[in-house]
C-alpha positions as CSV (number, residue, x, y, z in Angstrom):
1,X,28.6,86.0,-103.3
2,X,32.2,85.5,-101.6
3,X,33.6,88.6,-100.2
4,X,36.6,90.2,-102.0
5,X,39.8,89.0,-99.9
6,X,42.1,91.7,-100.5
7,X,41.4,94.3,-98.2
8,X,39.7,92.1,-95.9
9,X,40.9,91.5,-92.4
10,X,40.3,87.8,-90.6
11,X,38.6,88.0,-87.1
12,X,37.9,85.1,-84.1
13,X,34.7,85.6,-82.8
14,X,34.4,83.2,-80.4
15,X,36.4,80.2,-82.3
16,X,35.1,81.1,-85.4
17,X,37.0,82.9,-88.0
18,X,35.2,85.6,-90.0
19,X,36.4,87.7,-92.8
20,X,35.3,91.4,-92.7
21,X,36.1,94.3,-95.1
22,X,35.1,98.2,-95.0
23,X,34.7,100.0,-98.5
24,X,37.4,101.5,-99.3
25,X,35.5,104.7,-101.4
26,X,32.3,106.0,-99.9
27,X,29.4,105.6,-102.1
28,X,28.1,109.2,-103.5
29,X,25.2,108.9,-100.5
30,X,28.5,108.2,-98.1
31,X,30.3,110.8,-99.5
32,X,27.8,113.3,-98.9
33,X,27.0,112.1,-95.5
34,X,23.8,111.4,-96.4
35,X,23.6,108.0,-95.4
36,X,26.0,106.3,-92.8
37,X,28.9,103.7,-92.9
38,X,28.5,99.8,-93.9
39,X,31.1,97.1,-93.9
40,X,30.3,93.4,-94.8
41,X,31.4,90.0,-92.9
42,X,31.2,86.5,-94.0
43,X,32.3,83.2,-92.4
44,X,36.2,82.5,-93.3
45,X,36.1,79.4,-93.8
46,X,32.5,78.0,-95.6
47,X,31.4,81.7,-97.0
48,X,28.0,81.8,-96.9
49,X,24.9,84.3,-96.3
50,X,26.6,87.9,-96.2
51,X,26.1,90.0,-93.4
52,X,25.6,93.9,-93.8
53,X,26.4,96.2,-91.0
54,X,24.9,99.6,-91.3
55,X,26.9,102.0,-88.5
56,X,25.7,105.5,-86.9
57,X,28.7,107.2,-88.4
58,X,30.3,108.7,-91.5
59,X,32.9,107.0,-93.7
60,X,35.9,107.9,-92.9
61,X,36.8,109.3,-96.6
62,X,33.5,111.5,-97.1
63,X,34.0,114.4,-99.3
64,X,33.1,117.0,-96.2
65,X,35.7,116.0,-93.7
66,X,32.8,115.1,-91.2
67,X,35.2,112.7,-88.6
68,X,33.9,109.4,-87.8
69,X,35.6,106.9,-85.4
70,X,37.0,103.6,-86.9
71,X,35.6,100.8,-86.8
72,X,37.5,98.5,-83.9
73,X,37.5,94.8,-84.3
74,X,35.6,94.7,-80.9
75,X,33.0,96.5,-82.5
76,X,33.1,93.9,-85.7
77,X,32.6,90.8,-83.1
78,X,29.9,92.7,-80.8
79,X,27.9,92.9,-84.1
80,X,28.6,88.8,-85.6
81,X,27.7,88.3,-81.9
82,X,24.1,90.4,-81.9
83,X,23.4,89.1,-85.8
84,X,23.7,85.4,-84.7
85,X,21.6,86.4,-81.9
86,X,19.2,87.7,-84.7
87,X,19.5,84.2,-86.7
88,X,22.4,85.2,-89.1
89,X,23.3,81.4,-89.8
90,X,26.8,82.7,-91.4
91,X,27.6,78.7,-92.9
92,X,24.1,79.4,-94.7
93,X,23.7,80.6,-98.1
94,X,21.0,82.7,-98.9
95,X,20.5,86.4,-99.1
96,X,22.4,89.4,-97.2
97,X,21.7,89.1,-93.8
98,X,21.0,93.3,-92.7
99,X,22.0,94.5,-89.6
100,X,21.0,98.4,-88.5
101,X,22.9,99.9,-86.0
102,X,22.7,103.4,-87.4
103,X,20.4,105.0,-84.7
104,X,21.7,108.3,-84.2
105,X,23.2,108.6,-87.3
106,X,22.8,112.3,-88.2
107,X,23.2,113.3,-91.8
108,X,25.0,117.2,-92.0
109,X,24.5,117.3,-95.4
């Protein structure tokens, strides 16, 4: 499934172009900072298998005011860059391609 484009942002990872997008509302879960931030990417050009970043932080809009960071584009490329490392084959289809980051995510709700 192609990745909505409004909202999304293009990024070059190392002459590839990748679409990325953040969720604009938090799930209830996110919203209760029960479970952390996620943000999808797809290649730009041939969209393919969808990759799922899970983060170690809060959504920004969560209902408790919990801060997060936001997520930089140089964190967006350091993860393309460890999921191809993991086999992501982003030209591919197939099924979401998951990639955990959230060690030392730490739920205050």
């Amino acid at each position: 499934m192609a990745l909505v484009k409004k909202g999304s942002r293009i990024i070059n990872v190392d002459g590839t172009a990748y679409r990325w997008r953040l969720r604009g509302r938090p799930t209830y879960d996110q919203g209760l900072v029960r479970s952390p931030l996620t943000y999808v990417v797809e290649h730009a050009d041939t969209p393919g298998t969808t990759l799922v970043i899970t983060t170690n932080q809060p959504h920004p809009s969560n209902w408790f005011g919990t801060r997060g960071s936001p997520i930089l584009p140089a964190q967006v490329a350091d993860s393309i860059r460890t999921a191809i490392t993991d086999g992501w084959m982003p030209a591919n289809p197939g099924s979401p391609f998951h990639l955990d980051q959230s060690v030392g995510f730490v739920s205050s709700h």
